[in-house]
C-alpha positions in Angstrom: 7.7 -8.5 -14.7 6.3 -6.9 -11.8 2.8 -6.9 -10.5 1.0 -4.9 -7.6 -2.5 -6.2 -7.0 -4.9 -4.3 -4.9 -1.8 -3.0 -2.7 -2.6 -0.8 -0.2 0.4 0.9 2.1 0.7 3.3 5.3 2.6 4.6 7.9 1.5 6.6 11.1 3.0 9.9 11.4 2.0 10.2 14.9 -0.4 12.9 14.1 -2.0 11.3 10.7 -1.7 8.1 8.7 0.3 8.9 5.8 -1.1 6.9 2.3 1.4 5.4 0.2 -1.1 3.5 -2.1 -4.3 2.6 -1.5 -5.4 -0.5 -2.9 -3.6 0.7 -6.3 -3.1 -2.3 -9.4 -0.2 -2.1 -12.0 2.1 -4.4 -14.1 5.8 -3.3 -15.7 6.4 -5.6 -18.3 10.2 -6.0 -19.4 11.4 -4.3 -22.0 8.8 -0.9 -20.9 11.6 1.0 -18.5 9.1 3.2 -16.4 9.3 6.4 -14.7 7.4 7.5 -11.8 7.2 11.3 -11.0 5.8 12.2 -7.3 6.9 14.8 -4.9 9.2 14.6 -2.3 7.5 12.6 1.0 4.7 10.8 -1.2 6.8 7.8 -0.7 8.9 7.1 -3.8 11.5 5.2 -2.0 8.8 2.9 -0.1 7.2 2.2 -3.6 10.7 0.8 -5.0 11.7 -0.7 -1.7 8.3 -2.4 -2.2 9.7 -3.6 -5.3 12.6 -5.1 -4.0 10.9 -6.9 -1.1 12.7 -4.9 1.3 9.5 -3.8 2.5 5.8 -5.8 2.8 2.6 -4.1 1.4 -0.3 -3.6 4.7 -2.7 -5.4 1.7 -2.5 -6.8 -2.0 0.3 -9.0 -3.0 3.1 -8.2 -4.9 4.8 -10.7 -7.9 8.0 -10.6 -9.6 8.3 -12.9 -12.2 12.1 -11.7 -13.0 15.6 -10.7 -11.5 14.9 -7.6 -9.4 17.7 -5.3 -8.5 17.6 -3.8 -5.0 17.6 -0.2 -5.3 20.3 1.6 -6.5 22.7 3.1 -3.6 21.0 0.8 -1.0 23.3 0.6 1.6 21.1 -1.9 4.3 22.3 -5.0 2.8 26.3 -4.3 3.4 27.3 -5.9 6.7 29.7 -3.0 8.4 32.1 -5.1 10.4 33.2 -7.4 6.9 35.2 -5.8 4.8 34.4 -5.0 0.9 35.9 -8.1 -0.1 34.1 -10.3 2.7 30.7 -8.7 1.5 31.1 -8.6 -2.2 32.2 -12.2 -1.5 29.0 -12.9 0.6 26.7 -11.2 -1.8 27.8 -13.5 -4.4 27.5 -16.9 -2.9 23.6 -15.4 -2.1 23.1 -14.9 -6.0 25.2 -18.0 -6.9 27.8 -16.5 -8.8 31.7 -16.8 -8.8 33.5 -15.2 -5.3 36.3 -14.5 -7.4 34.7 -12.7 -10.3 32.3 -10.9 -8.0 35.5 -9.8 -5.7 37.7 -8.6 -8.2 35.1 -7.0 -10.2 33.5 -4.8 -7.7 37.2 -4.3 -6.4 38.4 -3.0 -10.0 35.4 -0.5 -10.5 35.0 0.9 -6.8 38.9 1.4 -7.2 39.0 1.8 -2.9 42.7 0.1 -3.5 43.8 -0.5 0.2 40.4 0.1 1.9 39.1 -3.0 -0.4 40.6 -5.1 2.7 39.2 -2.8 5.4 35.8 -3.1 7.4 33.2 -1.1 5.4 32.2 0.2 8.7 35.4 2.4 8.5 34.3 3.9 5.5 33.3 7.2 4.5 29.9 7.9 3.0 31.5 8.3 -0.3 33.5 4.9 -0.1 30.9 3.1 1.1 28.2 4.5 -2.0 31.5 3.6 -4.6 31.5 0.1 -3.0 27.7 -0.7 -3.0 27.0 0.7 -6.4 29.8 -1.6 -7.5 28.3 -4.6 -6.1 24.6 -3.9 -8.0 26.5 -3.0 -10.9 28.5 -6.6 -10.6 25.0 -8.8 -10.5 23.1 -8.7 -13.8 19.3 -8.0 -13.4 16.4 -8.1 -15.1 15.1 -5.2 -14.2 16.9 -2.2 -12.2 15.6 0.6 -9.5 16.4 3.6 -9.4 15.8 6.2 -6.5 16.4 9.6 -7.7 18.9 8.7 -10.2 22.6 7.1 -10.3 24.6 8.5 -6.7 27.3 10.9 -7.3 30.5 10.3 -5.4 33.4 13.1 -5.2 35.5 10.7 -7.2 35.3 11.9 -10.9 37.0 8.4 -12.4 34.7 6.0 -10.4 31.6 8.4 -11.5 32.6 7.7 -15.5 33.4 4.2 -14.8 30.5 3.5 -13.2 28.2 5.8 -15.6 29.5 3.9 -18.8 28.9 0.6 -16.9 25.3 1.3 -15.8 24.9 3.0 -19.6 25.9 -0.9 -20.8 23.6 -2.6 -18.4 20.4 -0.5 -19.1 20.8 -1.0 -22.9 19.5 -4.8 -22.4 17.2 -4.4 -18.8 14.1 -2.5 -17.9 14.3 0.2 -15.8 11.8 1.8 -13.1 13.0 5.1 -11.9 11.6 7.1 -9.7 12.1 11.0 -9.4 10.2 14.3 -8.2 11.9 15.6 -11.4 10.8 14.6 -15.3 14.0 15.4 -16.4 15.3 12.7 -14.6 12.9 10.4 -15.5 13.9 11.0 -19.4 17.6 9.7 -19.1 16.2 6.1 -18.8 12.2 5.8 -19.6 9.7 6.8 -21.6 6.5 5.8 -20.3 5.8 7.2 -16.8 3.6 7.1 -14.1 2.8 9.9 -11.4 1.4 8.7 -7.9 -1.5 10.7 -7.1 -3.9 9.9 -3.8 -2.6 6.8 -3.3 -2.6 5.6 -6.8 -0.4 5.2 -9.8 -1.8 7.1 -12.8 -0.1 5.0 -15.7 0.6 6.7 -19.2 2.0 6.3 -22.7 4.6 8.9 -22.6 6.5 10.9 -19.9 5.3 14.0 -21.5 1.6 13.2 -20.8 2.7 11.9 -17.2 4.4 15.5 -16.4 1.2 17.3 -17.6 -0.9 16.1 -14.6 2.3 16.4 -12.3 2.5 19.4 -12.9 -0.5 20.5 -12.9 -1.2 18.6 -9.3 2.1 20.2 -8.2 1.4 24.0 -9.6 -2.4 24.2 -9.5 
């Protein structure tokens, strides 16, 4: 479970505070996969990063009450100068889990062969997305999020592999997605939520959730 309280969130532009949320409540219970529709620079990605506890509300408090992915294709946790195997090796000691399973796991499905043993610094963006997806889809969460949808890579074997994985995972964990497109939202929920002024407008069905999108985004 996840619980916002009364959160409130902003940034200075430099010519105008920006409004994330403003003193906005909501809970995601397991098992309800949400998806959250709002255009581009409302700050989708500081809502989930909110999630994760990457980044601290202004007001409220925030409670997770189960095993929280950090977002999908986040890259700020990866230490550049250790090499995939050092970090995947790292990153599993953090969550308690076996080095060995962790390191040959994420090795097997980022498939970076030599480059496993190099710094990730030396990567390219594509290498370094194939290795970090790898290492969320190697921890088992509770609950996953998803910024925009699963990261496409120019390499068409790690994009199935990693597809069928993710499809595996998500059959048994809650999702919250969110998206400035519905259709994205469908692939993995069907309740939704669209931030509006601040606030997250919660509804039954994505189909409901799109009608006010896009009528806030149209009108």
């Amino acid at each position: 479970m996840i619980e916002f309280k009364d959160v409130s969130k902003s940034f200075w532009t430099g010519k105008q505070r920006k409004v994330i949320l403003d003193h906005a409540s909501f809970r995601v219970e397991l098992g309800n996969s949400l998806g959250i529709l709002a255009p581009n620079g409302s700050g989708k990605t500081t809502i989930i990063n909110m999630m994760a506890g990457l980044e601290k509300p202004d007001e409220g408090e925030i409670t997770r009450k189960s095993r929280v992915s950090f977002p999908l294709g986040f890259m700020g946790g990866v230490i550049s100068k250790l090499s995939a195997k050092e970090n995947a090796r790292y990153v599993a000691k953090l969550y308690g889990l076996d080095p060995d399973y962790i390191e040959a796991y994420t090795r097997w499905l980022c498939g970076l062969e030599e480059y496993y043993d190099f710094p990730v610094g030396t990567y390219s963006q594509g290498m370094r997305a194939r290795f970090t997806f790898s290492l969320l889809l190697a921890l088992e969460f509770d609950i996953y999020l998803i910024d925009e949808g699963m990261p496409q890579t120019t390499d068409a074997e790690f994009n199935r592999k990693a597809g069928d994985v993710l499809k595996e995972r998500l059959e048994n964990a809650t999702v919250i997605i969110v998206s400035h497109q519905a259709r994205t939202l469908a692939k993995f929920a069907r309740t939704a939520a669209v931030l509006r002024d601040g606030q997250l407008h919660m509804f039954d069905t994505l189909e409901e959730a799109k009608q006010l999108y896009d009528y806030e985004t149209q009108g």
